[in-house]
VOBA-959134 format. One line per 10 residues: number of its first residue (from 0); their letters; for each residue x, y, z of C-alpha. Coordinates in Angstrom, 1 decimal, decimal comma. Layout:
residues N
NUM) a) X/Y/Z  ...
//
This chain:
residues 410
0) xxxxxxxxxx) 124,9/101,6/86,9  127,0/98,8/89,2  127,2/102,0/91,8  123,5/103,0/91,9  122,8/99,3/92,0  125,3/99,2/95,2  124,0/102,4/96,8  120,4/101,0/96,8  121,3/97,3/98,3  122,9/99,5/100,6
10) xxxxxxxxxx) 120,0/101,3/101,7  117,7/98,6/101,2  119,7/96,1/103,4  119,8/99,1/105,9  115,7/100,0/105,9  115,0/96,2/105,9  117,3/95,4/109,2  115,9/98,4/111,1  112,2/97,6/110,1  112,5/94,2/111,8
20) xxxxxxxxxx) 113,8/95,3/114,6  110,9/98,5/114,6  108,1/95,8/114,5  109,3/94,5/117,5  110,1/97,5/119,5  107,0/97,3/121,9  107,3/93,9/122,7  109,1/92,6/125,8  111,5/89,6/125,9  108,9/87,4/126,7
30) xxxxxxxxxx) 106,3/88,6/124,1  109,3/87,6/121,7  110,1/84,3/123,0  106,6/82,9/122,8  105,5/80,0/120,1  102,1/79,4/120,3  102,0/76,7/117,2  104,7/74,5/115,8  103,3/76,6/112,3  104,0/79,6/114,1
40) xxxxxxxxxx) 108,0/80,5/115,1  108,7/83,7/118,1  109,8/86,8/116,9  112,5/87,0/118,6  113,8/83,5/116,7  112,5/85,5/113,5  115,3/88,5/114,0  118,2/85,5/114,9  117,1/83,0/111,9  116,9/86,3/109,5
50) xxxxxxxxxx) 120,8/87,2/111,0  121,8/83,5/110,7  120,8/83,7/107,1  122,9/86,6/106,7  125,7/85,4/108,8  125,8/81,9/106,9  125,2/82,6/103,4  127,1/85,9/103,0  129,5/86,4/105,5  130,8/82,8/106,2
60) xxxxxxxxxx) 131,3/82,2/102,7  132,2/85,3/101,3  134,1/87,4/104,0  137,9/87,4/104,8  138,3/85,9/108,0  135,0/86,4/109,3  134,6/84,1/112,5  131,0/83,4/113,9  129,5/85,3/116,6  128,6/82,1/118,5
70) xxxxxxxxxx) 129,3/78,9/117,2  126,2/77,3/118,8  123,6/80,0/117,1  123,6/78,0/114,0  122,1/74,7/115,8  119,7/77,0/117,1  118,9/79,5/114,2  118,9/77,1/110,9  115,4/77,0/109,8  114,9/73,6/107,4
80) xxxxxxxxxx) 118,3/73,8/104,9  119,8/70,1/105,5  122,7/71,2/103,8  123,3/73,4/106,7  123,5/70,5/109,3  121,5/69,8/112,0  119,2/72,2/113,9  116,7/71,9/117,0  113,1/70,8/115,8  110,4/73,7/115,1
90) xxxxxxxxxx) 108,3/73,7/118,1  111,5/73,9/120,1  112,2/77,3/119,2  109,7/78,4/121,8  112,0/76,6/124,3  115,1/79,2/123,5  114,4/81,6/126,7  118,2/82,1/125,9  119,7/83,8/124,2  117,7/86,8/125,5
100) xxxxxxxxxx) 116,2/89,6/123,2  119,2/91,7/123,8  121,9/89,1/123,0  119,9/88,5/119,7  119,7/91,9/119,2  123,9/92,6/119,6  124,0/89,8/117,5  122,2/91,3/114,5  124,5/94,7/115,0  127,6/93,0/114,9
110) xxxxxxxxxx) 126,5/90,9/111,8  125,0/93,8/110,1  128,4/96,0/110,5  130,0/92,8/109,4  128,3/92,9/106,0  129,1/96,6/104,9  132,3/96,1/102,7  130,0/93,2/101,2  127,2/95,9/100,0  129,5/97,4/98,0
120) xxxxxxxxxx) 130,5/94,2/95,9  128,9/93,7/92,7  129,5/90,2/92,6  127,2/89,4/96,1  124,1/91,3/94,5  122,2/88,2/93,5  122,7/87,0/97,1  121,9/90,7/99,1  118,6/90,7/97,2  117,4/86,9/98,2
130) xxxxxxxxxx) 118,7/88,0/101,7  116,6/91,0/102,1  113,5/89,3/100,1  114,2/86,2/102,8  113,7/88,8/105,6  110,7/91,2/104,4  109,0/87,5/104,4  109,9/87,0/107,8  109,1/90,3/108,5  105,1/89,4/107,3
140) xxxxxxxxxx) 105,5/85,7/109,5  106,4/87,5/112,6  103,3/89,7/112,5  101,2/87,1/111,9  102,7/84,5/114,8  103,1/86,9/117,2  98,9/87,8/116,7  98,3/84,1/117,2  100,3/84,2/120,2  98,7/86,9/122,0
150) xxxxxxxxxx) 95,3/85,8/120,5  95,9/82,9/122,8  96,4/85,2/125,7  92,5/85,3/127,7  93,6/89,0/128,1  93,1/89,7/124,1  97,0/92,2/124,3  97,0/94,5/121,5  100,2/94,6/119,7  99,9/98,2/118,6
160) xxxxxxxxxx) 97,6/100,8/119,7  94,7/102,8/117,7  91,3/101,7/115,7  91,2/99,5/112,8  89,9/101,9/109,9  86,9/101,5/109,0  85,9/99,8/105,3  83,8/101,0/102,3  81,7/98,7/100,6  83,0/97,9/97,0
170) xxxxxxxxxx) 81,2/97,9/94,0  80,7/94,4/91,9  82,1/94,0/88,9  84,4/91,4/87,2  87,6/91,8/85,0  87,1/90,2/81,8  89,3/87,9/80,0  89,0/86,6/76,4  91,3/83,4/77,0  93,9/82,0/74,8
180) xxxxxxxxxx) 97,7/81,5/74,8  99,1/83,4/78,1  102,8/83,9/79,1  103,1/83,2/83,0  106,1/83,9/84,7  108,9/86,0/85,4  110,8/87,6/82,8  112,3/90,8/84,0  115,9/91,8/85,5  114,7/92,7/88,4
190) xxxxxxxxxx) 114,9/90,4/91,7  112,3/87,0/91,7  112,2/83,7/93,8  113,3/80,6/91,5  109,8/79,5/91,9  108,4/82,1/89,8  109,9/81,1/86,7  111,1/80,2/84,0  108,3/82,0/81,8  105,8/79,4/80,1
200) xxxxxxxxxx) 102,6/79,7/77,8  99,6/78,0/79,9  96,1/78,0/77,2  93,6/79,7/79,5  89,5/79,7/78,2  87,4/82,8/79,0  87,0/83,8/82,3  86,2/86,6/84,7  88,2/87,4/88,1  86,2/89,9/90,1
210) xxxxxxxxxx) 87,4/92,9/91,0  86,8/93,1/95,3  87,6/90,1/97,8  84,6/88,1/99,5  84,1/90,2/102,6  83,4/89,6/106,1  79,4/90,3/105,5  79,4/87,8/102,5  80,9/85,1/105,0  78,4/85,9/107,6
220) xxxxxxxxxx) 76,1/85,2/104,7  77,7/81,9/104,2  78,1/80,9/108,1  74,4/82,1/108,3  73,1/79,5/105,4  74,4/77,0/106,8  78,0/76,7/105,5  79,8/75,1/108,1  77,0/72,3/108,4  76,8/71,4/104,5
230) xxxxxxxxxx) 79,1/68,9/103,8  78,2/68,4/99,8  79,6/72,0/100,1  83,3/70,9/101,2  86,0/68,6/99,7  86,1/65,1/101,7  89,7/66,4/103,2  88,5/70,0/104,1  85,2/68,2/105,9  87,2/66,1/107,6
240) xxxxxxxxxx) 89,4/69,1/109,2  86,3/70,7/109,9  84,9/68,4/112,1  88,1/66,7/113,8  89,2/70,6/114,9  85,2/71,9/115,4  85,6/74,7/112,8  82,6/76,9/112,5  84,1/80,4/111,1  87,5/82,3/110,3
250) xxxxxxxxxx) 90,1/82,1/112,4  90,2/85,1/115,4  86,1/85,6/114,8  84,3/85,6/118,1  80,6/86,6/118,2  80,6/90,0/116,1  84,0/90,6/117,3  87,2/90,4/115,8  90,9/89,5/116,9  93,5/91,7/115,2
260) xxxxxxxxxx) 96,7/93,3/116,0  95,0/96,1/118,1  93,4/93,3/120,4  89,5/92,3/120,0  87,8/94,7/117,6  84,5/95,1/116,2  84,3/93,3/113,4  83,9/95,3/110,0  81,5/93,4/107,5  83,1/95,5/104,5
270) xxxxxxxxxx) 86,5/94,4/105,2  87,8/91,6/103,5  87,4/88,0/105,3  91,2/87,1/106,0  92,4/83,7/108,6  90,8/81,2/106,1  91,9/77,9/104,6  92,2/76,5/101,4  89,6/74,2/102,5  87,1/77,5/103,7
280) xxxxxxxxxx) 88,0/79,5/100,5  86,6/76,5/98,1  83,3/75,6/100,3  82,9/79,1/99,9  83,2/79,3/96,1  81,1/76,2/95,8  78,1/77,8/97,6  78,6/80,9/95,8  78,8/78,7/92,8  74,9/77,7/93,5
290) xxxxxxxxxx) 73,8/81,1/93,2  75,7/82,1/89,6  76,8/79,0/87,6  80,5/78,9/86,7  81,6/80,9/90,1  84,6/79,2/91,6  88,0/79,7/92,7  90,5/81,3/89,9  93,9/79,3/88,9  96,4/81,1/89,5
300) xxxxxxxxxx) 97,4/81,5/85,5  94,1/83,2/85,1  94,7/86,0/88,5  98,5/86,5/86,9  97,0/87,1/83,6  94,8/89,6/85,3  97,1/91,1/87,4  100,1/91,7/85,2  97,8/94,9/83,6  97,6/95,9/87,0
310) xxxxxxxxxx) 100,0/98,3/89,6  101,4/95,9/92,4  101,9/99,1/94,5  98,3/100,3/95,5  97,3/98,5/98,7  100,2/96,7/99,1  102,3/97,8/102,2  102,7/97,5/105,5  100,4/98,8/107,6  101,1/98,0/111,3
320) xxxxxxxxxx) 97,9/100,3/112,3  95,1/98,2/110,9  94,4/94,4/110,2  93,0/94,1/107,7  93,6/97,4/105,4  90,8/98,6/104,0  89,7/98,0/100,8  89,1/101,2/98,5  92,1/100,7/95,3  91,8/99,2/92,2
330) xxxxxxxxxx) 95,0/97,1/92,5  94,3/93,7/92,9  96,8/93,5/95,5  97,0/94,0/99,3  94,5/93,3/101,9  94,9/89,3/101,7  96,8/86,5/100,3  94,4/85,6/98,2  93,6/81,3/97,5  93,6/79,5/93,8
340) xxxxxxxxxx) 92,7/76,5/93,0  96,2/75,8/91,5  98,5/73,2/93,5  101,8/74,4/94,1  104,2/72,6/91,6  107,5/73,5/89,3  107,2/75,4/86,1  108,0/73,6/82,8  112,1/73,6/82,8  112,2/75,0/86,8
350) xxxxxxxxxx) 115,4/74,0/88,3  116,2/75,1/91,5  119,7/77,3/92,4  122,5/75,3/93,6  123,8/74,9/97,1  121,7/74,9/99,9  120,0/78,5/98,8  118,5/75,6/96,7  116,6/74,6/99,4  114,4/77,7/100,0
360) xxxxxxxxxx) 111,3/77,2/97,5  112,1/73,6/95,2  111,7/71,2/98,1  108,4/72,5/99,3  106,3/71,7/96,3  104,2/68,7/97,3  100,4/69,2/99,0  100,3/73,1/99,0  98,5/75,4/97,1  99,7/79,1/95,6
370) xxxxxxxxxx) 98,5/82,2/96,5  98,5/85,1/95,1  98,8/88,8/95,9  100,0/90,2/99,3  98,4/91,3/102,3  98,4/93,8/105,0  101,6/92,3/106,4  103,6/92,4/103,4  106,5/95,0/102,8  105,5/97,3/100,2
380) xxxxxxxxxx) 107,2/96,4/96,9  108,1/92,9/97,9  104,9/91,4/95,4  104,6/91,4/92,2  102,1/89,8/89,6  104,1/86,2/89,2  104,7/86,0/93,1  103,9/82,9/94,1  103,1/82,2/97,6  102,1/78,5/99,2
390) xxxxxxxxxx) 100,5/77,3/102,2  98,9/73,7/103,1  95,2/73,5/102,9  94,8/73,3/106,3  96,5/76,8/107,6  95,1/79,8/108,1  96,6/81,7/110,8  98,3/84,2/107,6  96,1/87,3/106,0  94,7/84,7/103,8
400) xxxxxxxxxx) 91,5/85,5/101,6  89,6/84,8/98,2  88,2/86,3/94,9  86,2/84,8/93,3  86,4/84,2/89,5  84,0/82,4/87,0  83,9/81,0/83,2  82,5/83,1/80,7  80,9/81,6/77,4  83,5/80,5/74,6
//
């Protein structure tokens, strides 16, 4: 069991290095140098911070002898751990025209020959698996900052080449839910972040979730009614966002046209809306909310409860080719990150790992909310029912989306 365990680290570590290095294949130095947000990090700092991690955490602790590659990488490539020392600040990694693509790139071979005898030790397998987790979600953050950098490019660059797929339209319909007494939370041997345990009961009252995301059409509804301009329609923080950054639709909509990974597309009213905030996702509900009473936002208790009858593996994979996939599974995953109304805080009894690994989800809980899902970005198999992603209300440059859910009669 130890050896098949081994054998697929192994070839997991192996698939999860190359794809990084795949997704950036078509870009040029300075495609992968460029930070167009302080949100937003280059892709190329995304393959050196994902070989840092590797490099610190595994083989400078763990390895015989193991001296580092260059000793001024870690200054530059340490993401937010304080244990770890200092770094440069965040909007500085667009600054980092050296080291070039290529010296990032020998780096990442010589660490990753570095780590073989490692793979093969049972007693690093905790650690390999937060590793490769830790780089599939960089893997999803460097497809998303690099289409907000090229967005800002007046020449609309497509990434990769080919036509988004087009949609079908999805029928209504909601899943039902008696309420009651729910276990939420990881419970299984297999790999999970701290943050998704320890497992819990949480009392949740009948509900419904439904069973498509709001799509681009129903948001053109909402724009069109006069969604942007209604202000008893948005919380007082989301309305002042609105107005101090002159919101007036999802991020990367222009006109009927839409900004995706293949450049400026037409925009598909079946697909779902994605590049939302917080704040967007619950004006949304609230109007929605006006035309069938109890309509809102679900927590996220009531989408695991939902999703844990349901296969995380339809819909959820990367797809390079299209942004967003198209809808058409019954799996409640995919497509979009999808908003509750739950704030991102510790589970009863959560205590986060020791050292500075402890740093990677504890620290962040403070003014974010969880979503839930994956999206067209994600590495198939990296989700699961009790994942439990976070962003601040305010961003929106991730696949971010909604479904709606609403109370049913005790």
């Amino acid at each position: 069991m130890g050896a098949d365990l081994n054998n697929s680290l192994s070839a997991k570590f192996a698939a999860t290095r190359s794809l990084s290095q795949d997704l950036v294949a078509g870009l040029s130095d300075a495609d992968t140098t460029v930070q167009s947000m302080e949100d937003a990090s280059p892709a190329k700092w995304h393959l050196a911070h994902t070989t840092w991690f590797w490099e610190t955490f595994l083989l400078r602790d763990h390895a015989a002898d193991y001296a580092l590659f260059d000793e001024t990488y870690p200054f530059l490539f340490n993401s937010y751990y304080e244990a770890e020392g200092e770094r440069i600040g965040h909007f500085s990694r667009g600054m980092l025209a050296r080291p070039s693509l290529e010296d990032v790139l020998a780096w990442r071979a010589h660490v990753d020959a570095a780590m073989l005898p490692l793979l093969d030790d049972p007693k690093h397998a905790a650690l390999i698996q937060l590793g490769i987790a830790h780089e599939q979600q960089h893997q999803e953050l460097l497809l998303t900052d690099i289409k907000h950098a090229l967005f800002q490019n007046p020449l609309g660059p497509a990434m990769f080449e080919g036509s988004p797929q087009v949609c079908k339209a999805q029928a209504d319909g909601w899943y039902e839910h008696a309420g009651g007494v729910t276990e939420i939370g990881h419970h299984a041997d297999a790999f999970a972040f701290d943050n998704e345990g320890p497992r819990h009961r949480v009392l949740l009252e009948p509900f419904a979730l439904s069973k498509r995301l709001v799509t681009n059409g129903e948001w053109s509804e909402f724009i069109a009614d006069g969604g942007y301009s209604n202000a008893a329609l948005w919380l007082a923080d989301g309305w002042g966002w609105l107005n101090d950054n002159g919101v007036i639709a999802p991020l990367y909509w222009r006109d009927d046209k839409q900004f995706t990974h293949q450049g400026w597309q037409d925009r598909d009213a079946n697909a779902p809306v994605t590049h939302i905030s917080y704040f967007e996702a619950d004006a949304f509900a609230c109007w929605a909310g006006q035309n069938e009473q109890g309509v809102r936002l679900p927590t996220e208790f009531e989408w695991e409860a939902i999703a844990a009858t349901h296969d995380a593996s339809g819909g959820n994979q990367l797809d390079t080719a299209t942004a967003p996939l198209p809808s058409g599974s019954d799996s409640i995953f995919g497509d979009c990150w999808q908003f509750t109304r739950s704030a991102y805080l510790p589970y009863p009894r959560f205590k986060p790992a020791s050292g500075a690994v402890g740093e990677y989800n504890g620290k962040f809980m403070s003014g974010q909310f969880v979503l839930k899902g994956a999206s067209c970005a994600t590495v198939r198999g990296h989700s699961r029912s009790t994942y439990r992603n976070f962003f601040y209300p305010h961003q929106r440059w991730q696949f971010t989306g909604l479904r709606l859910a609403k109370d049913l009669a005790q």
